[in-house]
MDTraj code that builds the backbone (N, CA, C; nanometers):
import mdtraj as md
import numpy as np

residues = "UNK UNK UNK UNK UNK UNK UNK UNK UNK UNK UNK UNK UNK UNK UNK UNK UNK UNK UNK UNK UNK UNK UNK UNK UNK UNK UNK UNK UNK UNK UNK UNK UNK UNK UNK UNK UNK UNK UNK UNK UNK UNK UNK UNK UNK UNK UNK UNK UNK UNK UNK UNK UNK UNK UNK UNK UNK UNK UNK UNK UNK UNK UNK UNK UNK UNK UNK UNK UNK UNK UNK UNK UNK UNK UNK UNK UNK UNK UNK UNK UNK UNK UNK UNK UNK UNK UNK UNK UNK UNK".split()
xyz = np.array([
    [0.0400, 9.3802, 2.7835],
    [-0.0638, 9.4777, 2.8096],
    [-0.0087, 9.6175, 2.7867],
    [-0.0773, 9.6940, 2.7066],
    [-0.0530, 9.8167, 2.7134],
    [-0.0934, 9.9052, 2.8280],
    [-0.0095, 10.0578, 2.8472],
    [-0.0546, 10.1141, 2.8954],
    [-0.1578, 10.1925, 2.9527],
    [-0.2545, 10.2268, 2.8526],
    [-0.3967, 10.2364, 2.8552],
    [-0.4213, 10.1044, 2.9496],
    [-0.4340, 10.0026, 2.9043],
    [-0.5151, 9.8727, 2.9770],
    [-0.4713, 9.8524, 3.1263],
    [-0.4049, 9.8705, 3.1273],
    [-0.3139, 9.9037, 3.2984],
    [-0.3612, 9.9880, 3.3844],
    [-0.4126, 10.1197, 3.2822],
    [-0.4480, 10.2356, 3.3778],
    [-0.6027, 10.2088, 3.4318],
    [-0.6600, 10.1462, 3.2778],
    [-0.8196, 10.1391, 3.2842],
    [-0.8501, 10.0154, 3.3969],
    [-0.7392, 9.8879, 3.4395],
    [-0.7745, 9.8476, 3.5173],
    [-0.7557, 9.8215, 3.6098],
    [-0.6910, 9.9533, 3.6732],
    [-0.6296, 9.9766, 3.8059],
    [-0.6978, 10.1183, 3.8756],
    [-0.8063, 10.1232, 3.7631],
    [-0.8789, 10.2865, 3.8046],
    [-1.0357, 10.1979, 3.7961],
    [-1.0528, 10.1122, 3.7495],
    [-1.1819, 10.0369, 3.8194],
    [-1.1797, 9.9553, 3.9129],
    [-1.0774, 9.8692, 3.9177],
    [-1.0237, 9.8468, 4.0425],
    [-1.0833, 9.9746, 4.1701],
    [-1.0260, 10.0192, 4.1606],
    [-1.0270, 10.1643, 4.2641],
    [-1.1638, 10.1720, 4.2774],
    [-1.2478, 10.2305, 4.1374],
    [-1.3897, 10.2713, 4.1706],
    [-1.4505, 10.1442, 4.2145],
    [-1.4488, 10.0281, 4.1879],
    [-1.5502, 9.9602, 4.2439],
    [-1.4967, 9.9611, 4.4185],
    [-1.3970, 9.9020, 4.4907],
    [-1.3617, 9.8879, 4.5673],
    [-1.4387, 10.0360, 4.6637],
    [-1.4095, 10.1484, 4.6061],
    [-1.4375, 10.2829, 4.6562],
    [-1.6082, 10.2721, 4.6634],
    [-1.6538, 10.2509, 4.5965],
    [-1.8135, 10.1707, 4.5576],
    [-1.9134, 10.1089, 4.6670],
    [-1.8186, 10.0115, 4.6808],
    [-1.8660, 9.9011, 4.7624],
    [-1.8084, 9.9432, 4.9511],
    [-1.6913, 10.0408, 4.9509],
    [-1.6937, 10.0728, 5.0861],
    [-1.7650, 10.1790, 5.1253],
    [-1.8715, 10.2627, 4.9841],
    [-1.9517, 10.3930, 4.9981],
    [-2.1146, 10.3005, 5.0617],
    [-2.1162, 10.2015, 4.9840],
    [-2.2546, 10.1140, 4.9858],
    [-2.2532, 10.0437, 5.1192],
    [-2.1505, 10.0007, 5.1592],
    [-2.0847, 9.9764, 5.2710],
    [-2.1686, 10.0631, 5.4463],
    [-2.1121, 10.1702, 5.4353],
    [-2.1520, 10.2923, 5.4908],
    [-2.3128, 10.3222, 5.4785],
    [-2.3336, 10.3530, 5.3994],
    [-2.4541, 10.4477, 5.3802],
    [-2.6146, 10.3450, 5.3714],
    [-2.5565, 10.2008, 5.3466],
    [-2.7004, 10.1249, 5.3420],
    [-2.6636, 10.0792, 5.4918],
    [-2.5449, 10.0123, 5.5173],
    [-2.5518, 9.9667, 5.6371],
    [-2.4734, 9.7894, 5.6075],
    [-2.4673, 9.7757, 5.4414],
    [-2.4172, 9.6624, 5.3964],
    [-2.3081, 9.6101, 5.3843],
    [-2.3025, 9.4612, 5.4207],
    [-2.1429, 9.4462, 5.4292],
    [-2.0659, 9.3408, 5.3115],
    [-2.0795, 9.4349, 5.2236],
    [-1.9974, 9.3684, 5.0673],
    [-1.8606, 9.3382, 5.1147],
    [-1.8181, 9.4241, 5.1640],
    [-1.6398, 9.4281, 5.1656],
    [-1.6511, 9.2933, 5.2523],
    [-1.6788, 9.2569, 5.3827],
    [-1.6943, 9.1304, 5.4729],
    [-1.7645, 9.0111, 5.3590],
    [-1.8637, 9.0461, 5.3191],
    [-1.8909, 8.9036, 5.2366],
    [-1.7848, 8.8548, 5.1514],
    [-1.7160, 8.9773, 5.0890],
    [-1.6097, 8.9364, 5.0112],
    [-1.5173, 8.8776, 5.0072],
    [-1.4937, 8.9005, 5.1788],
    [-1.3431, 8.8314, 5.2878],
    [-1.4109, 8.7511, 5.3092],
    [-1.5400, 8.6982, 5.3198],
    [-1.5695, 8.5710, 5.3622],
    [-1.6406, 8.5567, 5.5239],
    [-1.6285, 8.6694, 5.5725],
    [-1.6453, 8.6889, 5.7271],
    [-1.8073, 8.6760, 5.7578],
    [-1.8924, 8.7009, 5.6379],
    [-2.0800, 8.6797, 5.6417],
    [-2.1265, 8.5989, 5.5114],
    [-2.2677, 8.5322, 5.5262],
    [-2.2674, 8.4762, 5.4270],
    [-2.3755, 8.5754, 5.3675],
    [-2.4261, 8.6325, 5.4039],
    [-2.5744, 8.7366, 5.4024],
    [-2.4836, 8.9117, 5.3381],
    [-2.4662, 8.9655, 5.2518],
    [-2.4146, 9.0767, 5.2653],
    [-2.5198, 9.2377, 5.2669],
    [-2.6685, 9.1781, 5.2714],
    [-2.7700, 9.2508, 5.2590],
    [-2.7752, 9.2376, 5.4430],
    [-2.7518, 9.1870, 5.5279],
    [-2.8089, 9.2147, 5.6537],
    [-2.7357, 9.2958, 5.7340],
    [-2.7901, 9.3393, 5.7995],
    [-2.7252, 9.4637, 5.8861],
    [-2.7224, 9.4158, 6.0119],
    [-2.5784, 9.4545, 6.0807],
    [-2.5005, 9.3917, 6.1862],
    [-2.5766, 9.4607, 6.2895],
    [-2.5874, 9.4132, 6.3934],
    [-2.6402, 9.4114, 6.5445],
    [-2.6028, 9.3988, 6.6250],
    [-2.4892, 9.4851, 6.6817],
    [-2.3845, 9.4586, 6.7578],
    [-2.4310, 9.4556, 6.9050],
    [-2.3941, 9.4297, 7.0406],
    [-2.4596, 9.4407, 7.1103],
    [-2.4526, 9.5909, 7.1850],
    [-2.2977, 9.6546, 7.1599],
    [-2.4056, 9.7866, 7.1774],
    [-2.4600, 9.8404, 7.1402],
    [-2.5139, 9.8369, 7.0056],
    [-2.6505, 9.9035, 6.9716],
    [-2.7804, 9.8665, 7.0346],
    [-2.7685, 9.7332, 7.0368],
    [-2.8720, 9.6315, 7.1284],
    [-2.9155, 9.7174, 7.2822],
    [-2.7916, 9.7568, 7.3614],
    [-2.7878, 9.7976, 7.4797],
    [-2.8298, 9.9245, 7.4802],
    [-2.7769, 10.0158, 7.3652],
    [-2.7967, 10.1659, 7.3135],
    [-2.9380, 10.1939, 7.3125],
    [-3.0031, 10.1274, 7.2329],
    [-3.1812, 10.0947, 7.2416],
    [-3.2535, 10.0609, 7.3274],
    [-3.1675, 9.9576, 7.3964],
    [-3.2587, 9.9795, 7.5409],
    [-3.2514, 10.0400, 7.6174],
    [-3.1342, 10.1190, 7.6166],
    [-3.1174, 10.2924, 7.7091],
    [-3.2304, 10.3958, 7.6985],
    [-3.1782, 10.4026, 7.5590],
    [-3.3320, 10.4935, 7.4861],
    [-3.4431, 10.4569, 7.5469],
    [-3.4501, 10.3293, 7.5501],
    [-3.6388, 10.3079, 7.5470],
    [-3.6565, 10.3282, 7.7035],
    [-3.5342, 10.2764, 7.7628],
    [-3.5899, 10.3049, 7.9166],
    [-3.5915, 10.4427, 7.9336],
    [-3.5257, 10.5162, 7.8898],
    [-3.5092, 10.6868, 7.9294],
    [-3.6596, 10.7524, 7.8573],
    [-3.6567, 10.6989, 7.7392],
    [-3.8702, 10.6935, 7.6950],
    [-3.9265, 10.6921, 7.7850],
    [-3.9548, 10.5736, 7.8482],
    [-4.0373, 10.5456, 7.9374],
    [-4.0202, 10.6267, 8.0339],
    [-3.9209, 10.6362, 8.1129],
    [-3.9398, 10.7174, 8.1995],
    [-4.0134, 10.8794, 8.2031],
    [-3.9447, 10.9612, 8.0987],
    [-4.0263, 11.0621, 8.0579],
    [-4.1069, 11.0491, 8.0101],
    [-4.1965, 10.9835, 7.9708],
    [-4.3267, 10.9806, 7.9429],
    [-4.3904, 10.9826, 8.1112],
    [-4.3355, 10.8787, 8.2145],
    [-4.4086, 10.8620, 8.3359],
    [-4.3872, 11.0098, 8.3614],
    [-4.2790, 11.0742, 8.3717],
    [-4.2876, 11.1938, 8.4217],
    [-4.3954, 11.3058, 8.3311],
    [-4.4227, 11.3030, 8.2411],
    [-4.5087, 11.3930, 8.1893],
    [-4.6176, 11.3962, 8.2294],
    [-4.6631, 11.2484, 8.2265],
    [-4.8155, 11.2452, 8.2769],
    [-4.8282, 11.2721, 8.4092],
    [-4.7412, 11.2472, 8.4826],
    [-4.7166, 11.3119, 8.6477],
    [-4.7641, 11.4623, 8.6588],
    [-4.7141, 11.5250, 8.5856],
    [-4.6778, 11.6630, 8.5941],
    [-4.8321, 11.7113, 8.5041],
    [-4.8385, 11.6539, 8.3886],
    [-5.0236, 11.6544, 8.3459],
    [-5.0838, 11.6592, 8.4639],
    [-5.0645, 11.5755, 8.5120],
    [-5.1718, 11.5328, 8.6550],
    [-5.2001, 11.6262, 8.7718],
    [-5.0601, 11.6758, 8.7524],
    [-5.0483, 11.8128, 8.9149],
    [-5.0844, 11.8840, 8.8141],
    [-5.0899, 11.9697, 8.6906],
    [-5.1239, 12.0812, 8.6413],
    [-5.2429, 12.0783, 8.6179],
    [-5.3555, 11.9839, 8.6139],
    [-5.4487, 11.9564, 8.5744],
    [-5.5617, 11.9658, 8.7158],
    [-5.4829, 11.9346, 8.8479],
    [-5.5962, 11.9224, 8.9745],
    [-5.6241, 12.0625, 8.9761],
    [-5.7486, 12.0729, 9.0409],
    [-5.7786, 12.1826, 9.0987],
    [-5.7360, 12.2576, 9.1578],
    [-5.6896, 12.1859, 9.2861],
    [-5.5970, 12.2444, 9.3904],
    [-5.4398, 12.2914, 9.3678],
    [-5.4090, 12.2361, 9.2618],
    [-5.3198, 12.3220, 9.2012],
    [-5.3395, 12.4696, 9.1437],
    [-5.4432, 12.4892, 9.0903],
    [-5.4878, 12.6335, 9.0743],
    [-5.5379, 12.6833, 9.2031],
    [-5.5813, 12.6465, 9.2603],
    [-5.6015, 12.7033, 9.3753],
    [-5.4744, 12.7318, 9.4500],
    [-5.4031, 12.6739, 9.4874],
    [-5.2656, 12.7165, 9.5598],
    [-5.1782, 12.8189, 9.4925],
    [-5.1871, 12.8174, 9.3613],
    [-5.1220, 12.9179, 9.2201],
    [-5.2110, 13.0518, 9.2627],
    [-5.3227, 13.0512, 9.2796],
    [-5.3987, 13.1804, 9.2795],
    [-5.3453, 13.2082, 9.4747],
    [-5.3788, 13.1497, 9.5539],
    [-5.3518, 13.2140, 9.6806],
    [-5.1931, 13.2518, 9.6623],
    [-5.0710, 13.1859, 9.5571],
    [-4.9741, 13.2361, 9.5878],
    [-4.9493, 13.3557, 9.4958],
    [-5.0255, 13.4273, 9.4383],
    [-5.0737, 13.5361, 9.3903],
    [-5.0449, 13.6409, 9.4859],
    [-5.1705, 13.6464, 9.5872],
    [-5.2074, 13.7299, 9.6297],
    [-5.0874, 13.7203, 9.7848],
])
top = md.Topology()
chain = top.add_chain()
for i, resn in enumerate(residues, 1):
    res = top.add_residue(resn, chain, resSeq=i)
    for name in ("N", "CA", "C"):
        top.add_atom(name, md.element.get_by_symbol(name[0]), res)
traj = md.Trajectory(xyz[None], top)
């Protein structure tokens, strides 16, 4: 093998490898693991369980502020809330 052929395939080497750990990253795909053998799927995206747990943090901390908004809708909205706002006016 000549030199040229050495370089050209030790510099695609590189780019694909560099490639597949960019595609890796940015879709969420795991080429490099299918490759080792570790998934049989390399289009599915892993679900670890703390993300699992991460999401249901979120959604409970959702929920909750939402209950609190409409709470607070609710007192800003009675009457007697303007009424107590205006006597603490004067």
């Amino acid at each position: 093998m000549s030199l040229l052929q050495i370089i050209l395939l030790i510099s695609s080497v590189l780019t694909i490898s560099v490639l597949i750990a960019w595609l890796d990253h940015t879709r969420g795909w795991q080429f490099s693991a299918w490759l080792n053998g570790k998934v049989n799927n390399p289009f599915g995206h892993t679900c670890s369980k703390e993300s699992e747990s991460n999401q249901l943090e979120k959604d409970l901390l959702i929920a909750q502020l939402k209950e609190r908004v409409q709470i607070l809708e609710k007192i800003v909205t009675e009457p007697a809330y303007e009424l107590n706002k205006k006597i603490n006016q004067l």
